[in-house]
C-alpha positions in Angstrom: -67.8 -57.3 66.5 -69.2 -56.4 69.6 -68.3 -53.4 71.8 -66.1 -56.1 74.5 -64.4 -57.9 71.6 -62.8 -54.4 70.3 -61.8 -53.3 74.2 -59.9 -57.4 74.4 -58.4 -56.7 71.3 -57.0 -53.7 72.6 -55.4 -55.4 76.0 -52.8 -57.5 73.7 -49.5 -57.6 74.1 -47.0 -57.5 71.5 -45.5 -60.9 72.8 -49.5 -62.2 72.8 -49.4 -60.5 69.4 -46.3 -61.8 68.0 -47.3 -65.3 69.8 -50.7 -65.6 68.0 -48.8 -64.6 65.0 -46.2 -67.8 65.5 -48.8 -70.2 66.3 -50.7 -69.7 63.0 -47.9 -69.2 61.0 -46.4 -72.4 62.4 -48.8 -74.4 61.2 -49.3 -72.7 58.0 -46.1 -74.7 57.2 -48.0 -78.0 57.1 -50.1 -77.0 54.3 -52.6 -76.5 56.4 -55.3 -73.7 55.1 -55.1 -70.2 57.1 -59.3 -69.7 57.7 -59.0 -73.8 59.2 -55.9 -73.2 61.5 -57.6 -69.7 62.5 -61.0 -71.7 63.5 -59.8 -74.6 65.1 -57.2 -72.8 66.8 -59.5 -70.3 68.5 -61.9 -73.4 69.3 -59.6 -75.6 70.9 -56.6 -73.2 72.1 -58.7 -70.5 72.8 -56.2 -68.3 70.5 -55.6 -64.8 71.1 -55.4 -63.1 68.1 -56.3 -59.7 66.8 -56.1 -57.1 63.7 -51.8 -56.5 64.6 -52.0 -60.7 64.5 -54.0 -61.0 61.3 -51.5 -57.8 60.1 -48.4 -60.1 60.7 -49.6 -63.1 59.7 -50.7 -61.4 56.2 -47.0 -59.7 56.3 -45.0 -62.8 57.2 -46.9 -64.9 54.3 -46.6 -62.5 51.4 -43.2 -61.4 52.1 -42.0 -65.0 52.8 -39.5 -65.8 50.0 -37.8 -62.3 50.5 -37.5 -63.5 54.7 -36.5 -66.7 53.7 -34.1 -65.4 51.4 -32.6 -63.3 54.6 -32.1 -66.3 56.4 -30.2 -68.1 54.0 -27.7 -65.3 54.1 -26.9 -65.0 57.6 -27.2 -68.3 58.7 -23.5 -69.4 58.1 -23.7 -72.9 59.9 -27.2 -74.6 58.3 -29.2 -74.7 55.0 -32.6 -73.0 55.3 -33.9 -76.8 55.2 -32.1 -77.7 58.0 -33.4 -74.8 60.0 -36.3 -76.2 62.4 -39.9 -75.1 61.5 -40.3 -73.0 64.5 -37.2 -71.2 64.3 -38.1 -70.4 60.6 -40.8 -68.8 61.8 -39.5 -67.0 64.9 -37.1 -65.5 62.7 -39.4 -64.5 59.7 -41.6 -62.6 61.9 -38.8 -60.6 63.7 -36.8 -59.9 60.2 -41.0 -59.0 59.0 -41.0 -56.2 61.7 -37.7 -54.8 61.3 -37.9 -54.2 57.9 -42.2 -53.6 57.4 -42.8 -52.3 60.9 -41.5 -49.1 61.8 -43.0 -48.9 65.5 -41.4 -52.0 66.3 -37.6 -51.4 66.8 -35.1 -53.8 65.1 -33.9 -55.0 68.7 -37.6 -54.9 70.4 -37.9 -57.5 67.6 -35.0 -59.6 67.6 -35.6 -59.3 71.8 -39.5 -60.9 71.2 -37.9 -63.6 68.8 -35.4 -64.8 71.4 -37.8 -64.9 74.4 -40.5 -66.9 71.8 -37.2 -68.7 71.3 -36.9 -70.1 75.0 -40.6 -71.3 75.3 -40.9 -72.8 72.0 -37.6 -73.3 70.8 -34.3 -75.8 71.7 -32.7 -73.3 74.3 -29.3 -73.9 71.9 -31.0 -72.5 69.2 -31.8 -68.8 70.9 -28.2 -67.6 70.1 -28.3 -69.0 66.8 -31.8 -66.9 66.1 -30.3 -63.9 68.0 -27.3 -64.0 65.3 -29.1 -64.3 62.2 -31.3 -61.6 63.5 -28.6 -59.3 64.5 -26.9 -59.8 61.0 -30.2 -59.3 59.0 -30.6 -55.5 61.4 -27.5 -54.5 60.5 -28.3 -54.9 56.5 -31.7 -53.4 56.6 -30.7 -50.5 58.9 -27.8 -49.9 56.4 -30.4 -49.9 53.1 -32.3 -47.2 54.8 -29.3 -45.0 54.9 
């Protein structure tokens, strides 16, 4: 990589971070394969992306029965398959950094998955991702007691 590619990577964001993050993993749930979405994406959406996105991504996709599982605990009012595809993934990458990510704090995390919430999201759906988040905190600040 060359000496300007390392110096962009270092201007991201955590929200460009965590938004690269969503993108890829979003479509990850269409059975597309991770090096295609990664190549098209960066072709045609000009994707910003880095080593903390490829870090997630890699987080979110080995860990993602033991997120999933999280969900399906707190959320009360829908099934895990009734949970939208974005929202899934919203909330896997949040409950990912509050339990794998200790320079991200729980409600940094929950706060990015909320705002993510409003520009990709149903606007309804932000309290409902801010509640299942906020319950999943409270267990995994408890374990590490």
């Amino acid at each position: 990589m060359s000496e300007a590619g390392e110096k962009m990577e270092e201007k991201l964001t955590r929200r460009e971070v965590r938004e690269g993050a969503f993108i890829i993993l979003y479509q990850t749930m269409f059975g597309q394969e991770l090096g295609e979405i990664i190549e098209a994406d960066e072709e045609s959406l000009g994707l910003v992306k880095n080593h903390e996105t490829d870090a997630i991504v890699r987080g979110v996709m080995s860990h993602d029965q033991e997120l999933t599982d999280y969900i399906a605990k707190y959320s009360t009012t829908r099934s895990v398959a009734r949970i939208s595809k974005v929202n899934l993934v919203l909330m896997k990458i949040a409950i990912y950094e509050m339990k794998y990510n200790d320079k991200v704090p729980g409600a940094a995390a929950i706060n990015e998955a909320v705002e993510l919430g409003k520009k990709y999201a149903y606007k309804q759906d932000c309290s409902f991702i801010n509640g299942v988040l906020n319950s999943c905190l409270e267990e995994i600040e408890n374990d590490r007691d």
